[in-house]
C-alpha positions as CSV (number, residue, x, y, z in Angstrom):
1,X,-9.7,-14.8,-14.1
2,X,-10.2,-16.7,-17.1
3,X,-10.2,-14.5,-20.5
4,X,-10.6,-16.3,-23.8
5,X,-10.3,-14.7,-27.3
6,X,-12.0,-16.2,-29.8
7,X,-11.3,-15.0,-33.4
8,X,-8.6,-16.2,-36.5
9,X,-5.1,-15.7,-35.4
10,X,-4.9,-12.0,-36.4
11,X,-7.4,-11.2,-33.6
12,X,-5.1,-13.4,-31.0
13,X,-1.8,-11.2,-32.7
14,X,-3.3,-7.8,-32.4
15,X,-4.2,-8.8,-28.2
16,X,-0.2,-9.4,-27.7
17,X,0.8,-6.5,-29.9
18,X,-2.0,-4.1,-27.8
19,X,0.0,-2.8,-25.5
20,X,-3.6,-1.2,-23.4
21,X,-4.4,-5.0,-22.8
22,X,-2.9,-6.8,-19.7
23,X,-2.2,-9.5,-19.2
24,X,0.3,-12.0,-16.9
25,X,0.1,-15.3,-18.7
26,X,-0.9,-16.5,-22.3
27,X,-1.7,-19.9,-22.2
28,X,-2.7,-22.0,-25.4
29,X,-4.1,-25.7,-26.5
30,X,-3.2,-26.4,-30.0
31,X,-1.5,-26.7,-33.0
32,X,2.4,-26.6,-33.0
33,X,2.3,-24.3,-35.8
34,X,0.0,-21.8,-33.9
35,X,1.7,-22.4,-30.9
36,X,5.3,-21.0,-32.5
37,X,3.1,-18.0,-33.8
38,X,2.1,-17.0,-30.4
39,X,5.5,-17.5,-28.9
40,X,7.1,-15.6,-31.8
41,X,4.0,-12.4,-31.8
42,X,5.1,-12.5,-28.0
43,X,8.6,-11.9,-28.1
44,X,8.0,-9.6,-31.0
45,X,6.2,-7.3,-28.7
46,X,8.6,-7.2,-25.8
47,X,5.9,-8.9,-23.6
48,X,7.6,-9.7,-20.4
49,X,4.3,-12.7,-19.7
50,X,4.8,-16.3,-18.8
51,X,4.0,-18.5,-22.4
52,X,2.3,-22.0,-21.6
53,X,2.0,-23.6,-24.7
54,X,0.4,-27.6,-25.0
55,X,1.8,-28.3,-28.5
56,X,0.5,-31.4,-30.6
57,X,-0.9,-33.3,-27.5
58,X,-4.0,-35.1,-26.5
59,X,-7.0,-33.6,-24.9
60,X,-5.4,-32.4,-21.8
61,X,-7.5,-30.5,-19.1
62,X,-6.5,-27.7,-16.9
63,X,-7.8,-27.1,-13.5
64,X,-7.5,-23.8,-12.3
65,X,-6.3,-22.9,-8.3
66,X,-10.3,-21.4,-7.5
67,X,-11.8,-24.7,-9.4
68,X,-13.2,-25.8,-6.1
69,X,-13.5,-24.4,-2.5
70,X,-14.8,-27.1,0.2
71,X,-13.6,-30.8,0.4
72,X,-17.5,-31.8,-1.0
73,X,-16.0,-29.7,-4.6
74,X,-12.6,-31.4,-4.7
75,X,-14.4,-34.6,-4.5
76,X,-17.1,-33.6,-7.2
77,X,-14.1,-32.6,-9.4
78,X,-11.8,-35.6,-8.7
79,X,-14.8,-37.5,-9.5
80,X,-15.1,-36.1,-12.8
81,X,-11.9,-35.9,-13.9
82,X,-11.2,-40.2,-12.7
83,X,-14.5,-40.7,-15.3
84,X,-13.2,-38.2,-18.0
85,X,-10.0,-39.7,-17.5
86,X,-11.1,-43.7,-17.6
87,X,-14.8,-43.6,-18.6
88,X,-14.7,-46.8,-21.3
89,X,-11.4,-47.8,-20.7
90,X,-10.4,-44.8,-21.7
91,X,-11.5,-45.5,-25.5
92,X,-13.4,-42.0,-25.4
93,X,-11.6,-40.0,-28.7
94,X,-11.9,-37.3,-26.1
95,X,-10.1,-39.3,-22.9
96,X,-8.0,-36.8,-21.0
97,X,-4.4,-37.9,-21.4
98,X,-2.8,-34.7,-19.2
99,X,-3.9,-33.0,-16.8
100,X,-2.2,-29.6,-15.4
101,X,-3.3,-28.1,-11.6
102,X,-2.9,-24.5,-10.7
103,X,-0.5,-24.8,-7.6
104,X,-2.7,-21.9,-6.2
């Protein structure tokens, strides 16, 4: 399951602090600034949850363990990622520099 909370970073603060709202992982793109908030508004609230933060870096991509099911997806997805990774000689403003894989 994917959640994503969109809002300012009161809205992202009051999901931690919530203690009705589960959750097993918070995992955040951004800002190093931000990225202390979160870890700091986690702590704060005694949230025993794994904190994956990617600080200051360069379009990275995540691919999550249910991305693809049957050899014919891998290949799709490899496929994608080699062009999103290299398209232009990887001159792209947008050219993924990191890429993390769910070990699921």
């Amino acid at each position: 399951l994917l959640q994503c909370i969109a809002g300012d970073g009161e809205v992202g603060a009051q999901t931690i602090r919530d203690g009705e709202v589960k959750f097993d992982c918070v995992v955040f793109i951004g800002s190093r600034e931000t990225g202390k908030k979160i870890q700091e508004e986690v702590g704060r609230a005694g949230r025993h949850v794994c904190v994956e933060l990617e600080m200051g870096g360069k379009d990275p991509c995540y691919v999550g363990g249910d991305a693809a099911h049957t050899e014919e997806e891998w290949e799709k997805l490899v496929g994608m990622l080699v062009g999103a990774t290299f398209d232009n000689s990887q001159q792209n403003c947008n050219a993924t520099t990191r890429l993390y894989v769910d070990s699921a």
